[in-house]
N, C-alpha and C positions, 0 to 999 in steps of 0.2 A: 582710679583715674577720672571716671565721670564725676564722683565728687568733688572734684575742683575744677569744673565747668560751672561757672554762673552766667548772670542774666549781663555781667558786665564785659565777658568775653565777646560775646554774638553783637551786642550795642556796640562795642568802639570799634568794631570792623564796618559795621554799618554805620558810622558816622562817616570814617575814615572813607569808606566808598561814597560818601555824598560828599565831602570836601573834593575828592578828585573828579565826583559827578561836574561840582557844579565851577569848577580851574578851568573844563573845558568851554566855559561860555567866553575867555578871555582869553586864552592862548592854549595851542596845539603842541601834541605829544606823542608819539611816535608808542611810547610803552607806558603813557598811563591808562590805557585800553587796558592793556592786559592786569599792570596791578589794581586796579578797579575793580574788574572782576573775579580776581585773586582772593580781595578781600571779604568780597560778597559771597563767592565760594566757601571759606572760610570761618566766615562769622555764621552761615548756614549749617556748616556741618557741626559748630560748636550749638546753634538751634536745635539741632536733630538732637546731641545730646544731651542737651538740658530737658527738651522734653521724654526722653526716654526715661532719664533716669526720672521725673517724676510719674511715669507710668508706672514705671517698677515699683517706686516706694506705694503706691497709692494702692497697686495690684497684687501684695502681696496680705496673707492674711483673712482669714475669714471673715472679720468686723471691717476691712479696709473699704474702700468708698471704687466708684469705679473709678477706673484710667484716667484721664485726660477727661474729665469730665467738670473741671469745677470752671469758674468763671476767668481766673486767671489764666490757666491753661488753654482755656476757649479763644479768649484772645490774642495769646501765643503761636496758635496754631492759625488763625486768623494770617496774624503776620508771616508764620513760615509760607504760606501757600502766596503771599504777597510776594514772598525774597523768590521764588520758584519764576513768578507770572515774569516778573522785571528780569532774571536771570536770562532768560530764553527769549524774552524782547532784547534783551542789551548784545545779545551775540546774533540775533539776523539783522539787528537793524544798528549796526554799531555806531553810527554818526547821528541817530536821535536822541535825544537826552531824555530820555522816560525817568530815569533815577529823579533828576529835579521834582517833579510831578510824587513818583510811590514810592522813593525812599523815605521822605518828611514824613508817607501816612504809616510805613513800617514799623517806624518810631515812635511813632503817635499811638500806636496800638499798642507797643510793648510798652510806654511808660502808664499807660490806663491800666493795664496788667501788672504792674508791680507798685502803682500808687496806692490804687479804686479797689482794683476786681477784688473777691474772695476768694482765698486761694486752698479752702477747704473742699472736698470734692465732695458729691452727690454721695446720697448711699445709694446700696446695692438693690435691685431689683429683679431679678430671674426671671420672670416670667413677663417681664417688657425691657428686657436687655437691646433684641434685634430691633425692636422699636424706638428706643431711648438712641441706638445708632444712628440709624434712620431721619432721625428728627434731627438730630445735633448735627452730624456730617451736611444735610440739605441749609439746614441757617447758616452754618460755617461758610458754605460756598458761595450761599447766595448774599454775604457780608461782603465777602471776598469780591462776588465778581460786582457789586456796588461801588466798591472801591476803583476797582476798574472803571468802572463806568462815569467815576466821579473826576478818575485824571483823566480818563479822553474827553470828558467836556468840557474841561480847565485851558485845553492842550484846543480842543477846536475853537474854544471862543479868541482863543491867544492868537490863534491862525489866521482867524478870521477879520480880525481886528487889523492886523500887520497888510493883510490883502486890501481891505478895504482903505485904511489909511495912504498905503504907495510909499511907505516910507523906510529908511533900513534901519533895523531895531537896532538901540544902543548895545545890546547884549548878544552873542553870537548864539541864540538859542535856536537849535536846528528841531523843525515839528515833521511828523508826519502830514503827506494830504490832508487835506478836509474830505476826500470824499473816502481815504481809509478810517479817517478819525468820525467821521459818518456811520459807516458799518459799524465800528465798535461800539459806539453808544446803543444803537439801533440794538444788536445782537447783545448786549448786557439787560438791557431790560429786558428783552425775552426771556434770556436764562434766567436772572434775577426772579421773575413773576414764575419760573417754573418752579424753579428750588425752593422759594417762599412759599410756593402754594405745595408742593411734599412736604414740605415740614409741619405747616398747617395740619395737614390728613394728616401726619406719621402723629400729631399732637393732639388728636381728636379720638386716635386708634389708642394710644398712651390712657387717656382721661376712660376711656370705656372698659377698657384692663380693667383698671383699676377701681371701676364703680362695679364689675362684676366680682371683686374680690372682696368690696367690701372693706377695700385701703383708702382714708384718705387721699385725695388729691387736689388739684391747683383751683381753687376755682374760677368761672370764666370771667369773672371781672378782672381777675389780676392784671397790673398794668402791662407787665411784661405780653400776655396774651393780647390787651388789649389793641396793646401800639403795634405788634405781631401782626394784627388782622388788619389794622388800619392802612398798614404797610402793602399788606397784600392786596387787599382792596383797589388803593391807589394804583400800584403796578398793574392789578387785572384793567381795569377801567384805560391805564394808557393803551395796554396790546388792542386790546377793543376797540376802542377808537383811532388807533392807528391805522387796524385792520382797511376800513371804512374809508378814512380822511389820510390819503397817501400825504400832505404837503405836511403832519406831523413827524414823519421819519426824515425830515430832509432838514435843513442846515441849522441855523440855532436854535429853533425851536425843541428837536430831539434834546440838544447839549442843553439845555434849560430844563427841561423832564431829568433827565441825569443828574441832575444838582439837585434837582427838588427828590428826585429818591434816596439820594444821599441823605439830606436831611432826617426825612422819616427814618431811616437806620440812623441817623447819631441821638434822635430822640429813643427809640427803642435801646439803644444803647446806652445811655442816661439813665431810660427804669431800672436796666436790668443793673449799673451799680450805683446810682443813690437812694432809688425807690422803694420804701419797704414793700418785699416783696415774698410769695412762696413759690414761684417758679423754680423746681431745680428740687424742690424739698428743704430746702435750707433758710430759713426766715430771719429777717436783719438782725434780728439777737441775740441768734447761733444754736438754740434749739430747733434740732431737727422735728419738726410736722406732720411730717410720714410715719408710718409706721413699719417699721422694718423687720420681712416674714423670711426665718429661715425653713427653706423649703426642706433641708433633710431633717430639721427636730421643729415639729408644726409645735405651736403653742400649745399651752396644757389649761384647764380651767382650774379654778382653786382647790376643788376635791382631787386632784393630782392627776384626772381624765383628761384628754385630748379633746380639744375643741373643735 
């Protein structure tokens, strides 16, 4: 049955939920509320299976690569926890139109994922398993909640503009406040510079594994690392200076730091699929870089000894 779940089921339920997203800027519906999020429902649960069954294939097998761990799936998962954020915004707040804003970037993630991404997964590692989690789960989110952070500043400058002008928008585009679409950007960048900075550590802890093993690994110019840190950098330096300078957390200014972290994650997201890269163990010409140790038969040296 999951076999005939593809990537085109979960896409035309999520387009379908953005056509009906964006009917409601021009005329009122009584039950496209609920098939809207019928389909979003929907096209989710066919998400959940698409990724499962690629966990299974990838997780079986003693040469198999880990789970949900290659680049296409990264960004799969990326978008599921996006279809998640909008699901539960679209039922408390059901007269805002969020969809307009994160369903275009839901899309935008999966077709980077079935264009771009590599959809070969990592190999296997045992003894930086809970770390390779650790790392990957904290960037996932803090992708995710940049995203976030990139539609409420989209969504406050849009507000802002409509206030400031006095005038009634050609389109019946309903926002939340500025002072809720405030807190949210505010509160994205914090999370954002927390997650970014665990994945950091979880990526520094990874690289010492593996220099105590005597494995191969990333080294720190890699671009992917690089734009990583640059990323973080950036974020820490805003919280910092926020901390300090209260009138940066306040009205356009924050929604303009939100854009601009956006950025640095679509350039991060750039290295990781055009830039030749070893981040992940897997280098742009498909030979794996790593060296991969199985732990219940250690290698042997050429006299037939154990090394």
């Amino acid at each position: 049955m999951l076999a005939h779940v593809h990537i085109f089921c979960f896409v035309a339920c999520y387009l379908v939920a953005l056509v009906l997203e964006l009917s409601r800027l021009w005329f009122r519906s009584g039950l496209r509320g609920i098939a809207m999020l019928g389909f979003v429902a929907a096209g989710w649960v066919a998400h959940s299976a698409f990724l499962y069954r690629s966990a299974m294939e990838n997780g079986i097998g003693a040469a198999a690569g880990s789970p949900l761990s290659s680049y296409r799936d990264w960004l799969l998962l990326a978008a599921w926890v996006l279809v998640m954020i909008y699901f539960y915004l679209a039922c408390y707040h059901p007269t805002t139109h969020f969809g307009v804003f994160l369903l275009p970037l839901v899309l935008c993630l999966i077709a980077a994922a079935q264009l771009w991404a590599d959809p070969r997964p990592f190999p296997r590692e045992p003894a930086s398993r809970v770390w390779g989690v650790i790392h990957g789960t904290s960037i996932l989110l803090a992708t995710v909640t940049m995203f976030v952070g990139f539609a409420a500043g989209l969504m406050y400058l849009e507000q802002a503009q409509r206030l400031k002008s006095k005038h009634v928008p050609l389109m019946k585009l309903r926002l939340p406040s500025l002072e809720w679409l405030q807190t949210v950007n505010s509160r994205t960048m914090l999370a954002s510079m927390l997650l970014v900075a665990i994945g950091v550590a979880s990526g520094i802890v990874l690289k010492l594994i593996a220099l105590g093993q005597n494995i191969p690994s990333v080294p720190w110019n890699d671009p992917v690392i690089l734009g990583t840190l640059a990323m973080f950098g950036w974020l820490l330096l805003h919280v910092i200076f926020a901390a300090f300078y209260r009138p940066i957390r306040q009205g356009r200014k924050v929604a303009y730091l939100t854009l601009a972290s956006f950025l640095f994650l679509v350039i991060a997201l750039a290295m990781v699929l055009f830039v030749n890269t070893k981040h992940g163990g897997v280098a742009a010409d498909g030979d794996c870089k790593l060296r991969i140790v199985n732990w219940n038969h250690p290698p042997t040296t050429p006299s037939g000894g154990r090394s």
